[in-house]
N, C-alpha and C positions, 0 to 999 in steps of 0.2 A: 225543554230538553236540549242539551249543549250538543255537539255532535260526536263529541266519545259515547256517550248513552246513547245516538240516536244508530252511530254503527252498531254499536253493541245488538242491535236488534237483528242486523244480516248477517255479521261475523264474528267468532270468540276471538277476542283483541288479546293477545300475548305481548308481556314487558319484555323490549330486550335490551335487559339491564341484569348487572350483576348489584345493583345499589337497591340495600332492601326497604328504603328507604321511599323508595318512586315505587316500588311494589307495591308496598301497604296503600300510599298515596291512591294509587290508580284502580286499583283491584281488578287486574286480569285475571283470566284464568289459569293461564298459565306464562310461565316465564322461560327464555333462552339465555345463555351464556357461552361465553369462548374464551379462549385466551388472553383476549385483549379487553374483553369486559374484567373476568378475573383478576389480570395482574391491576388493573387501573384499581380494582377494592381493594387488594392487598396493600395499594400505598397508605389507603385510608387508618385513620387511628382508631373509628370505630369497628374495623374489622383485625384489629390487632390479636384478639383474643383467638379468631381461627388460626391466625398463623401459628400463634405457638402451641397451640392442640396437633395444629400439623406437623410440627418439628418435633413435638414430644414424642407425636405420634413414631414419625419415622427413625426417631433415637429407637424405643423401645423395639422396633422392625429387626434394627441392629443391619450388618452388609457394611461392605465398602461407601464410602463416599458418593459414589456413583447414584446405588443403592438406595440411600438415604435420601439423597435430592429426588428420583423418580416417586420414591414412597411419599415425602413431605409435599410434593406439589400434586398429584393424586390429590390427596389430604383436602388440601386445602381449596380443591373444584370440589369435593365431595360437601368438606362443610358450608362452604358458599351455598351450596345446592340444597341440602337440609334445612339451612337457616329461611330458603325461599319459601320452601315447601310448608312450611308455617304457616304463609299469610300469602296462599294461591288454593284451590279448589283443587287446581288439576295436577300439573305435570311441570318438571323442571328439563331442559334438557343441557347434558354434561358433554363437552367436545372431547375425543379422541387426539393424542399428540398428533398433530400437522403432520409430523416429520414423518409417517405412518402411512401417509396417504396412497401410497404405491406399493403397502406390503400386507396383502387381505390379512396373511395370519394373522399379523403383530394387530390388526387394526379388531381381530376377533377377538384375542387373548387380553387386549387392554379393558376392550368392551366389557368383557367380563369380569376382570378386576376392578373397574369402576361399580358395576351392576352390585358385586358380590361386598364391595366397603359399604354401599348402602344398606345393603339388605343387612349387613352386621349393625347396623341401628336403628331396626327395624322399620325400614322403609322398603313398600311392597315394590316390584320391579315395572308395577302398571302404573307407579306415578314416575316413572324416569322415563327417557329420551338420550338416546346417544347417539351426539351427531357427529357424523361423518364425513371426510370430504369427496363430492360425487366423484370423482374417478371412475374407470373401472373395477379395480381391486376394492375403493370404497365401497362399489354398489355390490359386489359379491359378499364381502364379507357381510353386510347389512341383510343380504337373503340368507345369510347361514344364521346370522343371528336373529332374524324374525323369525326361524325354525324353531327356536328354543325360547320363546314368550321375550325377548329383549328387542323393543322397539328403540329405532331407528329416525333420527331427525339427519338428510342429506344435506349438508350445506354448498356453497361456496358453488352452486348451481345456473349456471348462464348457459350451456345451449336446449335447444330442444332435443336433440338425441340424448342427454343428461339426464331430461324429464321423463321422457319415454325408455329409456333403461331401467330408470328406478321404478318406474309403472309393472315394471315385467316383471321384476325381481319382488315387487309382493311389500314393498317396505312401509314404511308406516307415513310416513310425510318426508315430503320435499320442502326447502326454502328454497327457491329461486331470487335471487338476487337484483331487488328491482333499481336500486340504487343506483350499485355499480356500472350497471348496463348504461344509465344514463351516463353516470359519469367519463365513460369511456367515449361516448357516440359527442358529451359535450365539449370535450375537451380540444374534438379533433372539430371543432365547429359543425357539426353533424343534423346541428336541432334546428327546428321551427325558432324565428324568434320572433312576436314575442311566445313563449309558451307555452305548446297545446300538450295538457295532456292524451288525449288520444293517440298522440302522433309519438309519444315516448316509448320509443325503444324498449324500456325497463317493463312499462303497463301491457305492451302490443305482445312481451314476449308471455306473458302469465295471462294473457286474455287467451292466448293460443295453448296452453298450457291446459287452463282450468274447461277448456271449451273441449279438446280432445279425452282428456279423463275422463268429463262427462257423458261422452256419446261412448267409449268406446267401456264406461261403467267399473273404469277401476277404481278400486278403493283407498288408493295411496290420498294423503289430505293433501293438499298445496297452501301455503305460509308463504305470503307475498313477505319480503324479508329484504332491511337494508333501502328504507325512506330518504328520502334528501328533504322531500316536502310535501306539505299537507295535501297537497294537489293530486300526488302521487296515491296517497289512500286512498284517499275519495273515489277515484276511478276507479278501483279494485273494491268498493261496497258488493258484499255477498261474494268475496272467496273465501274460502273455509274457514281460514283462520290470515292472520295478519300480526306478525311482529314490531313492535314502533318503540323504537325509545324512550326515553321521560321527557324529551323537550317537544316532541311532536305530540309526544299524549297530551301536554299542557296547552300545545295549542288549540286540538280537538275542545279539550274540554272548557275553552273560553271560546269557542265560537258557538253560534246558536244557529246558523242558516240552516232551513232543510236539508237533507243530503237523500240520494234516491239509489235502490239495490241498481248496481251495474252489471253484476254477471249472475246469473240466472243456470241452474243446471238444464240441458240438453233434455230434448224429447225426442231422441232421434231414436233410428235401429239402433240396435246391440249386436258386435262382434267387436273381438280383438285380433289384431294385426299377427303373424308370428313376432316372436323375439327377436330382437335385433344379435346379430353374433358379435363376439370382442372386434371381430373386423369390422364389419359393418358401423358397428358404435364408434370407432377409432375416427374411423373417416369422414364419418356425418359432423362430429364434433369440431374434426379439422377444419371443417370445408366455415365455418366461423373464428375467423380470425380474433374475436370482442371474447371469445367465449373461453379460448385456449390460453390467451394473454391474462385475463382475470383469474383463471382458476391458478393458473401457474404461479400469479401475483399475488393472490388470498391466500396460498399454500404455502408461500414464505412469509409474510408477513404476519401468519400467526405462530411460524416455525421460530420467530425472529420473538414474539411476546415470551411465546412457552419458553425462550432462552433466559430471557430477562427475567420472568418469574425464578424459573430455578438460581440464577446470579443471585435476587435477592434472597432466597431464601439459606443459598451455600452456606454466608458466614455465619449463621446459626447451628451447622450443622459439622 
């Protein structure tokens, strides 16, 4: 047993890849996408054929120019998202425009035009995911939207008040960001060298994550999310679920060592905390400097993809 099959026994491993390609290849369960997955397939030639479904699509839409570009790149996260759902069991999840991130309505109304292009080709709304950025405004709109059967994937998640907001709000899964966390604490020279993972920032902040959910028995999922290295999974065996790219599946799957469940659900009491208020949330978040720089830095640089998507798709349209 290589060790992609041998997690697969503590955790359902999700592609996060828009290349359907390492889909088929790996066979997750389910699969994540964003802006930056997306446009990287739109440059591709074998994904040529969604794009101009999209543009056809958004000609027929008809509107301004404007118009046409929000409708044509829609389009083309919606067919990327179908074509996954082919060859996954489960669930595809479709990102909300970045640029969104701080306005609940805009971020409900998209929600739902995304929900509602799928379900127009007959795809149920329990095989989608719409992810959102945890903000505030994100984690509101994702509890107005799990009121009305439309599940919620929070991305772009680095502190703990982030985790315990979306816990309260009832939402359906978090990604917390284990990647980036590193990447930030490495950059300022922060880390153990050589390389523990126990001592990573990234691992420490989703062991505290997945250990509070369980005592305190919410139901939100946690999707450790945003690998650097295989070292990184390993230590996160038996969180719920778990996102990895096509170069880290590949390494899973060519290694063979044992690997052993690392986070185990709680047996503690049961109770939940009250809700944190939008003050309260504001402040805990603040008070981590890795967490406000990230989310604010993940918020543009997919606001920065979704531009470039729409750029290529303009002179089509």
């Amino acid at each position: 047993m290589n060790q992609l099959e041998a997690l697969k026994q503590f955790t359902t491993v999700v592609a996060d890849s828009g290349d359907i390609e390492s889909v088929r290849k790996y066979r997750p369960e389910d699969a994540t996408t964003n802006p930056s997955l997306i446009l990287n397939a739109a440059c591709l030639e074998s994904y040529q054929h969604l794009i101009k479904d999209a543009i056809d699509y958004a000609k027929k839409q008809g509107g301004n120019k404007k118009t046409k570009i929000i409708n044509a790149s829609d389009k083309v996260a919606i067919n990327l998202g179908i074509e996954i759902l082919k060859n996954i069991p489960g669930r595809v999840s479709t990102e909300v425009d970045a640029r969104f991130s701080f306005d609940r309505g805009m971020c409900v109304t998209k929600a739902e035009k995304l929900v509602r292009l799928y379900e127009e080709h007959g795809i149920d709304r329990s095989r989608i995911l719409i992810k959102l950025a945890s903000t505030w405004e994100g984690i509101k709109a994702a509890e107005e939207l799990e009121k009305n059967d439309i599940h919620c994937n929070m991305t772009l998640l680095f502190s703990f008040a982030q985790a315990r907001a979306c816990a309260e709000a009832g939402v359906f899964l978090i990604s917390p960001f284990v990647g980036r966390i590193y990447d930030w604490y490495n950059n300022r020279k922060l880390l153990l060298e050589p390389y523990v993972a126990d001592e990573d920032p990234g691992i420490k902040s989703v062991h505290r994550i997945y250990h509070y959910y369980k005592k305190h028995r919410y139901n939100t999922i946690i999707m450790g999310a945003s690998f650097r290295k295989v070292e990184q999974i390993l230590a996160l065996s038996g969180c719920d679920r778990l996102t990895i790219s096509p170069h880290l599946l590949e390494q899973l799957q060519s290694r063979s060592e044992p690997i052993e469940r690392n986070l185990k659900p709680s047996t503690e009491g049961f109770y939940q905390p009250a809700p944190l208020s939008e003050a309260a949330f504001r402040w805990e978040h603040n008070q981590d400097p890795m967490a406000v720089e990230k989310l604010s830095e993940g918020i543009r640089q997919f606001a920065v993809d979704q531009q470039k998507l729409e750029h290529m798709l303009m002179s089509s349209l």
